[in-house]
PDB file of N, CA, C and O in Angstrom:
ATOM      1  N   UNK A   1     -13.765 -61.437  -5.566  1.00  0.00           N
ATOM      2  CA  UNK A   1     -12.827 -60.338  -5.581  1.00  0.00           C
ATOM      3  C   UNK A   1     -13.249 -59.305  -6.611  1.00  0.00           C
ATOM      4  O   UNK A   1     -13.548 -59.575  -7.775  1.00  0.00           O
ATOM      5  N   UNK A   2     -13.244 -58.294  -6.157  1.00  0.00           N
ATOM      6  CA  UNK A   2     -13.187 -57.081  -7.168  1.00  0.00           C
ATOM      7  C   UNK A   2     -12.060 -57.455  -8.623  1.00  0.00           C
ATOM      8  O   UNK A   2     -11.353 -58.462  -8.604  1.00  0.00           O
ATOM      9  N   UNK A   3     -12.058 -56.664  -9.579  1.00  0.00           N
ATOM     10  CA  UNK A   3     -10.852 -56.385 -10.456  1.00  0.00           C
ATOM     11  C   UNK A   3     -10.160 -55.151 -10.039  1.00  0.00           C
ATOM     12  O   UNK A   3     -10.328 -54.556  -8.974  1.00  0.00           O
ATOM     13  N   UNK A   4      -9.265 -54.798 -11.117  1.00  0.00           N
ATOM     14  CA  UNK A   4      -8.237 -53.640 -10.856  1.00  0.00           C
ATOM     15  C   UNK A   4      -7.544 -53.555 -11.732  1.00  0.00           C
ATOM     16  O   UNK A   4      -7.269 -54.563 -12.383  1.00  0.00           O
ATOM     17  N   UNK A   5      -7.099 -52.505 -12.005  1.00  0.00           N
ATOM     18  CA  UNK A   5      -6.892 -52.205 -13.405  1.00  0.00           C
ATOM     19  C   UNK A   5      -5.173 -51.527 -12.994  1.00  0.00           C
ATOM     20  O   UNK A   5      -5.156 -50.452 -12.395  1.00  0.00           O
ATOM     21  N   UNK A   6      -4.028 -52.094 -13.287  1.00  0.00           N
ATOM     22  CA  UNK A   6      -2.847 -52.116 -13.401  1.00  0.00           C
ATOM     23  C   UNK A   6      -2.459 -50.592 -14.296  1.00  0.00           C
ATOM     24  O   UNK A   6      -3.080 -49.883 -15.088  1.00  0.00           O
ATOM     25  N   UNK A   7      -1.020 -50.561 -13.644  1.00  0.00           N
ATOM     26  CA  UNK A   7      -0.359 -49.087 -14.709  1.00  0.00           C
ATOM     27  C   UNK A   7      -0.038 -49.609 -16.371  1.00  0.00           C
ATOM     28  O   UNK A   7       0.516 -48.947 -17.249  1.00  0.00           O
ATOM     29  N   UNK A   8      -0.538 -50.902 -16.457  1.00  0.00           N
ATOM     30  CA  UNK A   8       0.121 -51.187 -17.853  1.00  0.00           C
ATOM     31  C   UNK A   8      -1.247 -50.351 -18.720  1.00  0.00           C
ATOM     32  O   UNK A   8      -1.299 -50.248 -19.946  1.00  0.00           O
ATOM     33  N   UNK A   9      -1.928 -49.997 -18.087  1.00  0.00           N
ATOM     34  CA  UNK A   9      -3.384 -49.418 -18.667  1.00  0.00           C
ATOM     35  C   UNK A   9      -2.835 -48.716 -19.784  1.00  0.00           C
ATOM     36  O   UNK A   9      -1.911 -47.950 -19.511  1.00  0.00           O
ATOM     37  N   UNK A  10      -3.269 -48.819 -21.246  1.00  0.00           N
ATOM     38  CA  UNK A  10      -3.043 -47.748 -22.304  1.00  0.00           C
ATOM     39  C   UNK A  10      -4.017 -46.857 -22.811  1.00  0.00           C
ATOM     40  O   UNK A  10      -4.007 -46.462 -23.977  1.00  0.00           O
ATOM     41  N   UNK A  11      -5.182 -46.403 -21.642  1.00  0.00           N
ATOM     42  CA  UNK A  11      -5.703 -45.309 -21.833  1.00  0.00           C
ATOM     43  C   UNK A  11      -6.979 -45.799 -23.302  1.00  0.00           C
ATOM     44  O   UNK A  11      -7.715 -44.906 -23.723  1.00  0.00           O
ATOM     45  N   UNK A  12      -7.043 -46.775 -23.722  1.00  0.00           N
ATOM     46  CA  UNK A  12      -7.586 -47.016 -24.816  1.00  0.00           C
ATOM     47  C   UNK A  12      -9.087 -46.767 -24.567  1.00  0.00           C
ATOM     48  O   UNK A  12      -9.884 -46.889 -25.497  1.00  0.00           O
ATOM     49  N   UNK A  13      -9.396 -46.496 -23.603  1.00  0.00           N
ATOM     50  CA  UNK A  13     -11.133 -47.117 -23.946  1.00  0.00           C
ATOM     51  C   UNK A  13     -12.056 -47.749 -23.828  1.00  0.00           C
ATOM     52  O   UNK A  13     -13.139 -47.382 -23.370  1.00  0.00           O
ATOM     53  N   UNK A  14     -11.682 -49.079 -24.333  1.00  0.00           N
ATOM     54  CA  UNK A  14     -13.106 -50.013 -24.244  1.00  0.00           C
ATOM     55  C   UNK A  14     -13.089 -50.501 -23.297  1.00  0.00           C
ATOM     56  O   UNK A  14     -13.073 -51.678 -23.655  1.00  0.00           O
ATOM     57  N   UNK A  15     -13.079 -50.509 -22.179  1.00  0.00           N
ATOM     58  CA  UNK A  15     -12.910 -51.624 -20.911  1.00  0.00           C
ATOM     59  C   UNK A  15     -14.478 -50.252 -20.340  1.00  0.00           C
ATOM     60  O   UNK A  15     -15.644 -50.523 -20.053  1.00  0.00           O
ATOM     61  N   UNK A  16     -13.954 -49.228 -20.371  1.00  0.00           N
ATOM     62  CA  UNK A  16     -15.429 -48.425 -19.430  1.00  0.00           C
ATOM     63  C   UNK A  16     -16.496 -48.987 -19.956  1.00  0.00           C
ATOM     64  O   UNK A  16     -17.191 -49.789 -19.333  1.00  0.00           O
ATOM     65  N   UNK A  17     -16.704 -48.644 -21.058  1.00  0.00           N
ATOM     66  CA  UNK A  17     -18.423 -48.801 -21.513  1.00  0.00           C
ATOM     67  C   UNK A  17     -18.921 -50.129 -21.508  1.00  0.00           C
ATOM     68  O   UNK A  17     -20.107 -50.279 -21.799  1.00  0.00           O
ATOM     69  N   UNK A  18     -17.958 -51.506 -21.121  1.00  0.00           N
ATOM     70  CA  UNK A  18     -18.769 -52.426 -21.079  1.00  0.00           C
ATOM     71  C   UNK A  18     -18.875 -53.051 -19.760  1.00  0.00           C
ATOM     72  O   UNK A  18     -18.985 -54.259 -19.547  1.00  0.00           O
ATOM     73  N   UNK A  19     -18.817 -51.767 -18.584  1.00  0.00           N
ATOM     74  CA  UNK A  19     -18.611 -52.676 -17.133  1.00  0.00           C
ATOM     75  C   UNK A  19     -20.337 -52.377 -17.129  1.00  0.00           C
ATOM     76  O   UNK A  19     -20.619 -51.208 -17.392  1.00  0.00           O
ATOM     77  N   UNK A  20     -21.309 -53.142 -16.907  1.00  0.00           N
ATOM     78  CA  UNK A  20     -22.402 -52.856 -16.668  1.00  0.00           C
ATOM     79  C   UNK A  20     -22.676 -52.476 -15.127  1.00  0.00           C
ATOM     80  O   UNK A  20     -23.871 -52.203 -15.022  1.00  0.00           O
ATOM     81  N   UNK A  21     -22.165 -52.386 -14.184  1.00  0.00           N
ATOM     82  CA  UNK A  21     -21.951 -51.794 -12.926  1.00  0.00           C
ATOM     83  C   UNK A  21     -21.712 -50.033 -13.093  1.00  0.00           C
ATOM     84  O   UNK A  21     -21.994 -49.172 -12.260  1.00  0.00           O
ATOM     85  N   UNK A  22     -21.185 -49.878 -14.271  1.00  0.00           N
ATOM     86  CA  UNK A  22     -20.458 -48.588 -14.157  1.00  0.00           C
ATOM     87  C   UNK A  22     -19.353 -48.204 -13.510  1.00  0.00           C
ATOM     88  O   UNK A  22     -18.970 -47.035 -13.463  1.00  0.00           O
ATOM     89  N   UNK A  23     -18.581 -49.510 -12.787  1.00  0.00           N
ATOM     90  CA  UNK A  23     -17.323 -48.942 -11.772  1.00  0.00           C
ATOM     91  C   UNK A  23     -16.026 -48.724 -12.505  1.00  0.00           C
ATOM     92  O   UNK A  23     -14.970 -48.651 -11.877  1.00  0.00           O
ATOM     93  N   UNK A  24     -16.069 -48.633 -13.622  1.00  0.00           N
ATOM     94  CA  UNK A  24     -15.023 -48.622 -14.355  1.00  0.00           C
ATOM     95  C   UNK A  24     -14.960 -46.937 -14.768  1.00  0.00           C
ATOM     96  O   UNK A  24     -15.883 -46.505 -15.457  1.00  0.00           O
ATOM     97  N   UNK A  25     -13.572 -45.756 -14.225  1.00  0.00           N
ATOM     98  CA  UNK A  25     -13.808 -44.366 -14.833  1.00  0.00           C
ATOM     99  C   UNK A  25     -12.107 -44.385 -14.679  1.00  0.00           C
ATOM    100  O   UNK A  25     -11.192 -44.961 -14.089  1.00  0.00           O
ATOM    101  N   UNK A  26     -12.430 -43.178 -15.786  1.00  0.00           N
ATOM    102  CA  UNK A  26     -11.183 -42.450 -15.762  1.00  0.00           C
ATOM    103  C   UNK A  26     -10.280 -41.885 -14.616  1.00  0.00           C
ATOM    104  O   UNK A  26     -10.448 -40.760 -14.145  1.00  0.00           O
ATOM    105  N   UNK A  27      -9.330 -42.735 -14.215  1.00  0.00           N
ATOM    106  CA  UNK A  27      -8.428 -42.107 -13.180  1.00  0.00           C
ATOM    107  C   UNK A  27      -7.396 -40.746 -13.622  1.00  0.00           C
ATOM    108  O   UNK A  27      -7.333 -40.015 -14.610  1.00  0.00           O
ATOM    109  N   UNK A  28      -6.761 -40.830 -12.525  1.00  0.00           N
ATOM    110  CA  UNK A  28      -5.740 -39.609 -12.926  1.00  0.00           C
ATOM    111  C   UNK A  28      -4.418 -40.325 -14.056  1.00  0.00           C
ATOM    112  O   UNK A  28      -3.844 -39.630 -14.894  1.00  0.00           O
ATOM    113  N   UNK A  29      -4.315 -40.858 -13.980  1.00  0.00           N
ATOM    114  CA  UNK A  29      -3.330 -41.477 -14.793  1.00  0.00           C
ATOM    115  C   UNK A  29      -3.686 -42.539 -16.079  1.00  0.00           C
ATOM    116  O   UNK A  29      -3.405 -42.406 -17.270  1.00  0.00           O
ATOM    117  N   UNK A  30      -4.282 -43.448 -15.509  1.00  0.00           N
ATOM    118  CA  UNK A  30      -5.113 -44.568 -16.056  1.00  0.00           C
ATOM    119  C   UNK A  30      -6.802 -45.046 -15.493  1.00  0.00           C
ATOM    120  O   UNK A  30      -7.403 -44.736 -14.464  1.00  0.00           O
ATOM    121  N   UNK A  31      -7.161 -45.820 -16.529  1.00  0.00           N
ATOM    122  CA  UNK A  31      -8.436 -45.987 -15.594  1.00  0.00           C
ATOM    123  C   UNK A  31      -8.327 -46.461 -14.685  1.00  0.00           C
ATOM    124  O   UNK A  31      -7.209 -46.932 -14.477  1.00  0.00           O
ATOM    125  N   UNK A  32      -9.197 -46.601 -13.795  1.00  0.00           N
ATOM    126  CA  UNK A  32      -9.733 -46.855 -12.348  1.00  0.00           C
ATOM    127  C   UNK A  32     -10.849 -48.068 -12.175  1.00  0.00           C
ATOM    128  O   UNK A  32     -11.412 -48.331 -13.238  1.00  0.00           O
ATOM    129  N   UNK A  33     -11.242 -48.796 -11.127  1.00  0.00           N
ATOM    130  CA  UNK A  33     -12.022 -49.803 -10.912  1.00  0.00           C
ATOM    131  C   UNK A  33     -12.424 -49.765  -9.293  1.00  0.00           C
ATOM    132  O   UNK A  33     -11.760 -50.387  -8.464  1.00  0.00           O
ATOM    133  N   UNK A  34     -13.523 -49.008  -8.962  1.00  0.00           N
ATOM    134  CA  UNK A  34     -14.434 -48.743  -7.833  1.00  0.00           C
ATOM    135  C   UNK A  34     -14.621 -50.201  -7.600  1.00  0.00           C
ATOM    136  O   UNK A  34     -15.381 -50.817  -8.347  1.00  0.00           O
ATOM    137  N   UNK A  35     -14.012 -50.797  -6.652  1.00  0.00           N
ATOM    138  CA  UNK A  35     -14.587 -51.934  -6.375  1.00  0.00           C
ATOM    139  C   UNK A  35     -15.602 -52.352  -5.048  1.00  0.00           C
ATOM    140  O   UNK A  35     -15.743 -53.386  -4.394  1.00  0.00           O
ATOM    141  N   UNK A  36     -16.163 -51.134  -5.011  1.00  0.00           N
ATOM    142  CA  UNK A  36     -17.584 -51.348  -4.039  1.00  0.00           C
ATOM    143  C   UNK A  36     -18.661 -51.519  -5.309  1.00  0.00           C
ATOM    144  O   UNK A  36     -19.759 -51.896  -4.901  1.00  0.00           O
ATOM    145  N   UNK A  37     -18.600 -51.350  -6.573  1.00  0.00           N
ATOM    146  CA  UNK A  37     -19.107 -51.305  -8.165  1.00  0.00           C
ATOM    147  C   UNK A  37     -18.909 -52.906  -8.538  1.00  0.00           C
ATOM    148  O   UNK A  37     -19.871 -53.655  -8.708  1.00  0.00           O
ATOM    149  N   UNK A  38     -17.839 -53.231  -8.620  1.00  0.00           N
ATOM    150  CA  UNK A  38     -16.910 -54.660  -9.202  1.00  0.00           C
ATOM    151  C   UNK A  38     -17.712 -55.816  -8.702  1.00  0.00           C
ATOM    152  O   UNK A  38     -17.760 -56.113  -7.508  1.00  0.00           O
ATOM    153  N   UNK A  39     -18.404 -56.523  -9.743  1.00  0.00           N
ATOM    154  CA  UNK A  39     -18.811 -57.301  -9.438  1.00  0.00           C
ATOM    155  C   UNK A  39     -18.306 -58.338 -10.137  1.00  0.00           C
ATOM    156  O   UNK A  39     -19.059 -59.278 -10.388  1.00  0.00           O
ATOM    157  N   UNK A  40     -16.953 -58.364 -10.578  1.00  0.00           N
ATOM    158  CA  UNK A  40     -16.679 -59.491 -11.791  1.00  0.00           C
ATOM    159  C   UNK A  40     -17.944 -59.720 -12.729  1.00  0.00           C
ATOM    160  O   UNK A  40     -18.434 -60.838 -12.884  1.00  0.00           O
ATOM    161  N   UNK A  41     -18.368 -58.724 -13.260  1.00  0.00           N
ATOM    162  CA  UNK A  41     -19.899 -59.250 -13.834  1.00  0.00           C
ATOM    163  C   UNK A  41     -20.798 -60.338 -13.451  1.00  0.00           C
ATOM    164  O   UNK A  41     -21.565 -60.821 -14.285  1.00  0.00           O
ATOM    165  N   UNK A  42     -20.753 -60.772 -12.200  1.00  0.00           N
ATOM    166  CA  UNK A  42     -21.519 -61.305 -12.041  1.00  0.00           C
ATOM    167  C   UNK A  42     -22.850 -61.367 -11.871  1.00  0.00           C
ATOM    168  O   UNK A  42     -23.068 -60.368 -11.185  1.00  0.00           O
ATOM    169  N   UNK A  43     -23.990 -61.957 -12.074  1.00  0.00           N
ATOM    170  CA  UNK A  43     -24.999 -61.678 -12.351  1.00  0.00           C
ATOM    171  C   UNK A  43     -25.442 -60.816 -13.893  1.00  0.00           C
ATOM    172  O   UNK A  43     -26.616 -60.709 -14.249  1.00  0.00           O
ATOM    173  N   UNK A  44     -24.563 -60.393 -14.488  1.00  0.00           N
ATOM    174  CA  UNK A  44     -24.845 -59.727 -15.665  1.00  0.00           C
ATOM    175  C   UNK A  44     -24.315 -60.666 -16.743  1.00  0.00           C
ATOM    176  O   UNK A  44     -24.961 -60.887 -17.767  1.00  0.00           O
ATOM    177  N   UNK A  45     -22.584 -61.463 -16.375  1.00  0.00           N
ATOM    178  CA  UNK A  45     -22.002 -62.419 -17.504  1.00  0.00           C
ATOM    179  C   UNK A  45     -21.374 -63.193 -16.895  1.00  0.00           C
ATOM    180  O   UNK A  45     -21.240 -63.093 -15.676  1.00  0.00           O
ATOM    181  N   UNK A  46     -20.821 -64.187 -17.633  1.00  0.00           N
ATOM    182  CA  UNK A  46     -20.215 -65.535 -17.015  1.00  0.00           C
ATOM    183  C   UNK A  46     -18.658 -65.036 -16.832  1.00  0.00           C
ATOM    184  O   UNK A  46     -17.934 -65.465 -15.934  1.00  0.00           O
ATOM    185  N   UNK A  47     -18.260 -64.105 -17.774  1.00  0.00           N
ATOM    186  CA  UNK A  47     -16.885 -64.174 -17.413  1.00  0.00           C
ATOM    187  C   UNK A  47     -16.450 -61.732 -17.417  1.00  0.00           C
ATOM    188  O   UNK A  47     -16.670 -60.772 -18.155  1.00  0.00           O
ATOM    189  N   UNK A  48     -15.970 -61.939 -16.445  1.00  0.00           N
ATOM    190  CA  UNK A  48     -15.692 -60.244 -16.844  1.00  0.00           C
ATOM    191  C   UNK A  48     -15.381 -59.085 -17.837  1.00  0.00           C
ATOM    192  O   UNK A  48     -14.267 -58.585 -17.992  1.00  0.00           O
ATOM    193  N   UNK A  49     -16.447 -58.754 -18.444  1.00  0.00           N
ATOM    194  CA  UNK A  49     -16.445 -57.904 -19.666  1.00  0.00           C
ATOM    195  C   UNK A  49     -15.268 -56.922 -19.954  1.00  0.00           C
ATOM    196  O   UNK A  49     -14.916 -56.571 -21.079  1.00  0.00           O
ATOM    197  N   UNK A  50     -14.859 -56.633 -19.083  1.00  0.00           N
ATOM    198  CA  UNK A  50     -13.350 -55.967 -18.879  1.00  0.00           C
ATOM    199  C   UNK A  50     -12.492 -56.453 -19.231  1.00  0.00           C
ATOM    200  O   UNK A  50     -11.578 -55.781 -19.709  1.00  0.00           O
ATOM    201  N   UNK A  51     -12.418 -57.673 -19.157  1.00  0.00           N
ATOM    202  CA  UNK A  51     -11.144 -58.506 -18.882  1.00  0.00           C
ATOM    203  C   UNK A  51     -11.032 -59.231 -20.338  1.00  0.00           C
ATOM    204  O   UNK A  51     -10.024 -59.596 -20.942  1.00  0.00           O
ATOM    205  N   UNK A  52     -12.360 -59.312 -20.685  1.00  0.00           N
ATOM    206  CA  UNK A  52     -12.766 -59.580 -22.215  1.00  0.00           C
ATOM    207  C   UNK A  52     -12.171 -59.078 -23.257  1.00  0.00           C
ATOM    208  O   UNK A  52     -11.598 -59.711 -24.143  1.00  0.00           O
ATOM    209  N   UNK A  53     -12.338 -57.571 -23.137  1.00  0.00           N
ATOM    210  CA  UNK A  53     -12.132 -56.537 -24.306  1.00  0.00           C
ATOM    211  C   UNK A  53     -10.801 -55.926 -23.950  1.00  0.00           C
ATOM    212  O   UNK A  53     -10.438 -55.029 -24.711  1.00  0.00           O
ATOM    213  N   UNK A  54     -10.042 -56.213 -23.002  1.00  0.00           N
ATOM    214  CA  UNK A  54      -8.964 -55.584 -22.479  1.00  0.00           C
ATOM    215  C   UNK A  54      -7.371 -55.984 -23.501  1.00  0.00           C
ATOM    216  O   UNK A  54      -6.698 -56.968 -23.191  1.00  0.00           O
ATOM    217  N   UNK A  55      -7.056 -55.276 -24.419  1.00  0.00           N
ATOM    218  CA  UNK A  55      -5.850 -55.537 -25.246  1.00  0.00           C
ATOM    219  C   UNK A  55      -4.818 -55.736 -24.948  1.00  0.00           C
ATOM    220  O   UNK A  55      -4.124 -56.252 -25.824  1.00  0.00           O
ATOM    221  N   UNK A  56      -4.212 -55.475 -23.708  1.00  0.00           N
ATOM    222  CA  UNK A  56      -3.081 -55.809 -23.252  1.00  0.00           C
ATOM    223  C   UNK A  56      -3.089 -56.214 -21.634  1.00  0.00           C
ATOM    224  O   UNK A  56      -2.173 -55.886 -20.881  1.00  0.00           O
ATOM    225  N   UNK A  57      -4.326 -57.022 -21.185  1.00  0.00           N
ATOM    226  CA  UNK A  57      -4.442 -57.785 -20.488  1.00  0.00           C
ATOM    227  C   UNK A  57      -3.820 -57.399 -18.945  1.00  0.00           C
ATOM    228  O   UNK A  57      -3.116 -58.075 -18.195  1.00  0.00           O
ATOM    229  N   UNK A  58      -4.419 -55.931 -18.782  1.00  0.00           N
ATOM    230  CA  UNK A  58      -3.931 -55.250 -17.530  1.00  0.00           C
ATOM    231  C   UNK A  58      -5.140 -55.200 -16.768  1.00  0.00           C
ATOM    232  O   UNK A  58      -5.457 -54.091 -16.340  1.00  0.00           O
ATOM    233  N   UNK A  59      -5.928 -56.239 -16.495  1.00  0.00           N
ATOM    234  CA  UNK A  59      -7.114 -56.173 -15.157  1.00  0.00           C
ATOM    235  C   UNK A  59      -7.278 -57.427 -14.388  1.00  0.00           C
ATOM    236  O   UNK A  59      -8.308 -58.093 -14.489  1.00  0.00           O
ATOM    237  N   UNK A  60      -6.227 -57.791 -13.570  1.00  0.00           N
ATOM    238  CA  UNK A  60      -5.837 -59.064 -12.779  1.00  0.00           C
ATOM    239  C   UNK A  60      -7.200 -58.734 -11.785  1.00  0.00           C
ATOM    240  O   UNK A  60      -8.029 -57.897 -12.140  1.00  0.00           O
ATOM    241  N   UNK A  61      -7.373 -59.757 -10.050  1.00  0.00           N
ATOM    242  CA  UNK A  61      -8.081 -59.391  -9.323  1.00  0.00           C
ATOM    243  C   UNK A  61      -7.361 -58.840  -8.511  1.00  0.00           C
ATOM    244  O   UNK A  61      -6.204 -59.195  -8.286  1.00  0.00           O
ATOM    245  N   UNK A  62      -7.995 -57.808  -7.903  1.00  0.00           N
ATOM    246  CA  UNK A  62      -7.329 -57.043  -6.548  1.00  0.00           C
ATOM    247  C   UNK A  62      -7.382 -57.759  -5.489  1.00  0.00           C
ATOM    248  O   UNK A  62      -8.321 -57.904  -4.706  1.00  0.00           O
ATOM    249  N   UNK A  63      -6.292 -58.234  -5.479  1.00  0.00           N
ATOM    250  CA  UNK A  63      -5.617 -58.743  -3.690  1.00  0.00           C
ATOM    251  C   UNK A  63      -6.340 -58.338  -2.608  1.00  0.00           C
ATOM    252  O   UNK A  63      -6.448 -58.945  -1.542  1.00  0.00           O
ATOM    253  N   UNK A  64      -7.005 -56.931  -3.017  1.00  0.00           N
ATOM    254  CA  UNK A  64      -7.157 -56.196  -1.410  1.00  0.00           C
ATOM    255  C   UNK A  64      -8.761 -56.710  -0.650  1.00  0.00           C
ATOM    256  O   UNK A  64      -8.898 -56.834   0.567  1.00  0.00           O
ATOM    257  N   UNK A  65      -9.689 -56.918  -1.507  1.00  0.00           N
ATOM    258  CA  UNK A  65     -10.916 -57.243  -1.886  1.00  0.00           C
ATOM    259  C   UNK A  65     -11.085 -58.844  -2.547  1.00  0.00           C
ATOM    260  O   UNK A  65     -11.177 -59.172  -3.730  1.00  0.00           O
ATOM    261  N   UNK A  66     -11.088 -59.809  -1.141  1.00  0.00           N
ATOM    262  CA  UNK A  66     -11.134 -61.196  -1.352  1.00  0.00           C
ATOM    263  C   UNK A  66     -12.649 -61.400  -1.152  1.00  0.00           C
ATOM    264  O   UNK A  66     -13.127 -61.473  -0.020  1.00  0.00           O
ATOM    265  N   UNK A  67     -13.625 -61.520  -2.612  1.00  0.00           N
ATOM    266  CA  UNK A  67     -14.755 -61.839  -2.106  1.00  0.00           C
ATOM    267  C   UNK A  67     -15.210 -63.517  -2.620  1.00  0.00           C
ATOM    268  O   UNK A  67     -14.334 -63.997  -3.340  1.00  0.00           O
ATOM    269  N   UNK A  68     -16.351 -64.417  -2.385  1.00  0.00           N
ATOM    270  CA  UNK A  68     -16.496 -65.156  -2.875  1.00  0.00           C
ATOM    271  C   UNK A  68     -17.916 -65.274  -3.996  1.00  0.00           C
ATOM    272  O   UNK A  68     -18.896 -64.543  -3.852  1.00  0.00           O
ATOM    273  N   UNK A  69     -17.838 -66.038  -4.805  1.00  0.00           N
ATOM    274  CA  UNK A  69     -19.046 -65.620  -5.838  1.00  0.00           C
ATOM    275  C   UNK A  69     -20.420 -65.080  -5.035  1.00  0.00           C
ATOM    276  O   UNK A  69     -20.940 -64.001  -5.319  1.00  0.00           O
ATOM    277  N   UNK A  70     -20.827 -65.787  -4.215  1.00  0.00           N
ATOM    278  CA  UNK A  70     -21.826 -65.855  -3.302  1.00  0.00           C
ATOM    279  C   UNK A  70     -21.831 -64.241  -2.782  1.00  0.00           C
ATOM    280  O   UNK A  70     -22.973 -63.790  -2.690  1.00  0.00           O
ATOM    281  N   UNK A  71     -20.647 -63.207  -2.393  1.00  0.00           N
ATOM    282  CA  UNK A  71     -20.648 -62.144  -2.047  1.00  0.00           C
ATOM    283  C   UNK A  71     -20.703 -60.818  -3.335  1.00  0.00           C
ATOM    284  O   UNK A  71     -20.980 -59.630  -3.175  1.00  0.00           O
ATOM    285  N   UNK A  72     -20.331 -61.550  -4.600  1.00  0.00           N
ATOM    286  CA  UNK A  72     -20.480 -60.873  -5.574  1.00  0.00           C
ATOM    287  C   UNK A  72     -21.673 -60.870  -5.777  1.00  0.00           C
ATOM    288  O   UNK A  72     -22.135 -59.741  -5.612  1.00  0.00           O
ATOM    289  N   UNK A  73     -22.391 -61.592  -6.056  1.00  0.00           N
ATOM    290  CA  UNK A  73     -24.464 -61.830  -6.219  1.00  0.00           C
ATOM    291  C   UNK A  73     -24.852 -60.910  -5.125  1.00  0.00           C
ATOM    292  O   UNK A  73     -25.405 -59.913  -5.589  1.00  0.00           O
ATOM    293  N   UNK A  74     -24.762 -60.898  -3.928  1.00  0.00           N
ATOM    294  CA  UNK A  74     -24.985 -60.143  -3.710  1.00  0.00           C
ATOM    295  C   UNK A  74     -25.223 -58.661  -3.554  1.00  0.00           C
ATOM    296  O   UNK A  74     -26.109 -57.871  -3.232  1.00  0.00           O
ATOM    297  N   UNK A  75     -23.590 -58.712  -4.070  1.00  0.00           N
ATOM    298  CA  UNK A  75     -23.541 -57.216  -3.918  1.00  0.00           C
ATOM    299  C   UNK A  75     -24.333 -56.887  -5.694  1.00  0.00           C
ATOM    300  O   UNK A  75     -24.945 -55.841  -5.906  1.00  0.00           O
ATOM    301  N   UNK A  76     -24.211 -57.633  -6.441  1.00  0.00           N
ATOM    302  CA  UNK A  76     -24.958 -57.389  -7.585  1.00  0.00           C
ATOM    303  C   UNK A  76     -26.388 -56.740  -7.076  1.00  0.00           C
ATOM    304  O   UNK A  76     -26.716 -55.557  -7.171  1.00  0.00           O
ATOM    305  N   UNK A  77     -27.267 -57.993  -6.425  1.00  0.00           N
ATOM    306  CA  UNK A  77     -28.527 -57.600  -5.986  1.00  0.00           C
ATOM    307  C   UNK A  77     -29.000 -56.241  -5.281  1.00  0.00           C
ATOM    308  O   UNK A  77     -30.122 -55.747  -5.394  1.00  0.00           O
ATOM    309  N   UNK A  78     -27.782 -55.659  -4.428  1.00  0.00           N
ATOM    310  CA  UNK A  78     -27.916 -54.782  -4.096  1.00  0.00           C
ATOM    311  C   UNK A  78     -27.657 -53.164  -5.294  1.00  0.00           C
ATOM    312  O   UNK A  78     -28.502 -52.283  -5.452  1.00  0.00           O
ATOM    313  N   UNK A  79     -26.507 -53.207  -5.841  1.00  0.00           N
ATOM    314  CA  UNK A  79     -26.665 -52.466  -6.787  1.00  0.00           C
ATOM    315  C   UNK A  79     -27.601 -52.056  -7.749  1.00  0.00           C
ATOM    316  O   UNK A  79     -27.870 -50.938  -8.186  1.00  0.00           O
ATOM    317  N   UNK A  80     -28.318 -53.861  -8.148  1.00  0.00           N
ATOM    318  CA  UNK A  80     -29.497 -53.244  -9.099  1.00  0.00           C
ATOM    319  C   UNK A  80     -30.891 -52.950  -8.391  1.00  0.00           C
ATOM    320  O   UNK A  80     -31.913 -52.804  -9.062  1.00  0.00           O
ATOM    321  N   UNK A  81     -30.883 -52.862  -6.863  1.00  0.00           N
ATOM    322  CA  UNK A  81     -32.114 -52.473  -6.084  1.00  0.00           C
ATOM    323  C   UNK A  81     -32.893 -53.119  -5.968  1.00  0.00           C
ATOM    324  O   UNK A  81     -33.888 -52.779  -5.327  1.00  0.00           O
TER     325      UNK A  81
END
């Protein structure tokens, strides 16, 4: 599954600069999480760098985007070319 980043978002910051995908940007309100990007870090870390540094624990997985690890590697592989 992709992540997703909830309205509890407080605009803080650190969750962008450590998605190594880059799918993490500034929305209109709060940040945002491109999850054709979202790879739960996989292939880059064991556990989601987002979800890591996130202070008030607003980046559950998105419901909408049921993938399995096996589809995350992939899509990793494809992102890094």
């Amino acid at each position: 599954m992709a992540l997703m980043i909830t309205d509890e978002c407080i605009n803080c910051d650190v969750c962008e600069p450590e998605c190594p995908n880059n799918a993490i940007y500034q929305g209109e309100w709060y940040y945002e999480i491109n999850p054709a990007k979202c790879t739960e870090c996989v292939g880059h870390f064991d556990q989601p760098q987002c979800v890591e540094v996130c202070p008030v624990a607003c980046i559950p997985l998105n419901p909408d985007y049921q993938e399995t690890k096996e589809e995350l590697q992939a899509k990793y592989e494809k992102l890094q070319g």
